[in-house]
C-alpha positions as CSV (number, residue, x, y, z in Angstrom):
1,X,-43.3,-26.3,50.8
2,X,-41.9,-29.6,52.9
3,X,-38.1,-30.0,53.7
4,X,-38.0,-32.7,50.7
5,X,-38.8,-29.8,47.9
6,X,-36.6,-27.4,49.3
7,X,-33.7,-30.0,49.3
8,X,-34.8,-31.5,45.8
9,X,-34.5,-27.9,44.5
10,X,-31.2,-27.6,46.0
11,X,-29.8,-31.0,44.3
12,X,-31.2,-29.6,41.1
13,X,-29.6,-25.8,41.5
14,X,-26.1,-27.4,42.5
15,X,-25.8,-30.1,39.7
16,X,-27.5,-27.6,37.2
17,X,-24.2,-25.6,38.3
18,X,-22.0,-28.2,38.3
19,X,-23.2,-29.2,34.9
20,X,-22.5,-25.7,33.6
21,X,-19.0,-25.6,35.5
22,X,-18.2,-28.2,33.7
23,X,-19.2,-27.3,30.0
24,X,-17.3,-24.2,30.5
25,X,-14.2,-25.7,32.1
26,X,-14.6,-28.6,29.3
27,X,-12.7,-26.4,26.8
28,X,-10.0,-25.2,28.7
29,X,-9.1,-28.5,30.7
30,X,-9.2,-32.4,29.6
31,X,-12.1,-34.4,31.4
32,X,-8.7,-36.1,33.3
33,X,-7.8,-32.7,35.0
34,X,-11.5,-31.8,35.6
35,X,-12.2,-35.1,37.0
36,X,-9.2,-34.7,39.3
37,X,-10.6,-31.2,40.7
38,X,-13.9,-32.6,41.2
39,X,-13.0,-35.3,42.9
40,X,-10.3,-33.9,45.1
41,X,-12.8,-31.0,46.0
42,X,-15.6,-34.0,47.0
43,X,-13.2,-35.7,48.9
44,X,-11.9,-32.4,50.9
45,X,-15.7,-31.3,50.8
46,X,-16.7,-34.7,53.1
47,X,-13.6,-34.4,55.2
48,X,-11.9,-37.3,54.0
49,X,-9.1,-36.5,51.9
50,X,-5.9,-34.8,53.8
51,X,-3.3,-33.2,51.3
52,X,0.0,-31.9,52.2
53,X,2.8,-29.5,50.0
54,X,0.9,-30.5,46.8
55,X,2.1,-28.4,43.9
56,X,-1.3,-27.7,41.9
57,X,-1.9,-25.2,38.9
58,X,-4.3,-22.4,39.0
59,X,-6.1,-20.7,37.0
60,X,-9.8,-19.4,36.9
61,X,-10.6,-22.8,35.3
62,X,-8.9,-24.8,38.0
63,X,-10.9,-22.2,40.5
64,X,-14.4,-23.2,38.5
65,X,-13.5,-27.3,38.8
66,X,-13.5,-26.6,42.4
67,X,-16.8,-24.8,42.6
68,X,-18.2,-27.7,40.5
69,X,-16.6,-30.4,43.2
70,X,-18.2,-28.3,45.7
71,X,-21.9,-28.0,43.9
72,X,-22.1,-31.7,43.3
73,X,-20.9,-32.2,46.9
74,X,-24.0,-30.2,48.5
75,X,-26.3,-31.6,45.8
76,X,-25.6,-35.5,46.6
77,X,-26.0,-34.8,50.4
78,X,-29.5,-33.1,49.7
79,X,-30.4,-36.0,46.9
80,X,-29.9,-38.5,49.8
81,X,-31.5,-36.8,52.2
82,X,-34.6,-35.5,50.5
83,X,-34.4,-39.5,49.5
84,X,-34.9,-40.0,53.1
85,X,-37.8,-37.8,54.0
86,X,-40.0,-39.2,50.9
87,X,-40.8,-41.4,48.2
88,X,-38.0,-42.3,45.4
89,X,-40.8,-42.2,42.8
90,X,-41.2,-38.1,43.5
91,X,-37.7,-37.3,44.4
92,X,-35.8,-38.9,41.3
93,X,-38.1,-37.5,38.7
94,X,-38.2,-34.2,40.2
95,X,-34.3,-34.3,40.9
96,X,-33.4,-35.0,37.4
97,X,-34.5,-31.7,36.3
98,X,-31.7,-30.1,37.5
99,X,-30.5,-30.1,33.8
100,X,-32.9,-27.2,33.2
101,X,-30.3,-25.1,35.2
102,X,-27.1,-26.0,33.4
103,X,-29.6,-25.8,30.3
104,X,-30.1,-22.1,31.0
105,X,-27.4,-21.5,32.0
106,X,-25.5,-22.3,29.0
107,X,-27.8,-20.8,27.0
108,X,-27.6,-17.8,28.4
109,X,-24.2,-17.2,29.5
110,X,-22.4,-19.4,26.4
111,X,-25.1,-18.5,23.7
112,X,-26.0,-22.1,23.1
113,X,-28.8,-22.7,20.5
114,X,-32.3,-23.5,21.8
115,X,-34.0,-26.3,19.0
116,X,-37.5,-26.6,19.0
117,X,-37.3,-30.2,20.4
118,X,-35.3,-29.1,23.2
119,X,-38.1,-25.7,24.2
120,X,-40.2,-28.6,23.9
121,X,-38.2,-31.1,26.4
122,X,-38.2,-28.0,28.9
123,X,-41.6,-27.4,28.8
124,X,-42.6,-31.1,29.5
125,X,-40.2,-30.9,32.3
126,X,-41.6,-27.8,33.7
127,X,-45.0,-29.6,33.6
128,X,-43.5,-32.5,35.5
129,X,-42.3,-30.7,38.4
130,X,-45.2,-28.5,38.5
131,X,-46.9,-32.1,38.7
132,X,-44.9,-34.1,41.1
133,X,-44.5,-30.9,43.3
134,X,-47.8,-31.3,44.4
């Protein structure tokens, strides 16, 4: 496997993850606070936020809006750079699968409901990465 794929499948594990982050935190925090968490943890994540005596909640939700800040943060830096090492007609189509992660995920862990149309959807998308992987 080329350094591309390996960092394609990284974009699509981290933003799977920060799409399940999110759904989970998404009923215990408004998309305002969530939003806030993410982007504070991007900014600190690229070094270029600075924050000082900052009172902050905390809770395990808070906790999980920073893990998602962090997953989206590693999975943008591999999106550009597997953008840089080849062709935006394989790496966007192969990156967007990373919903099959947060997909799973929430089907496992928060019992979400498979439909047909979606078993369907994954199957096709499967098929595309088997097919643009090679």
């Amino acid at each position: 496997m080329s350094n591309w794929k390996l960092l394609v499948g990284c974009y699509i594990v981290t933003f799977g993850l920060w799409g399940f982050f999110v759904k989970v935190i998404s009923k215990k925090l408004d998309w305002r606070t969530i939003m806030f968490y993410v982007l504070i943890t991007i900014a600190v994540f690229y070094g270029v936020f600075i924050f000082r005596n900052i009172k902050l909640g905390w809770s395990k939700f808070h906790i999980l809006a920073i893990v998602a800040g962090v997953c989206a943060a590693i999975g943008t830096m591999a999106f550009y750079k597997a953008l840089s090492l080849a062709p935006a007609s394989r790496v966007i189509p192969l990156s967007a699968q990373y919903i099959l992660v947060t997909v799973l995920l929430c089907t496992v862990f928060l019992k979400e409901p498979l439909s047909l149309k979606t078993m369907l959807g994954i199957m096709c998308s499967i098929t595309a990465i088997i097919l643009l992987s090679q």
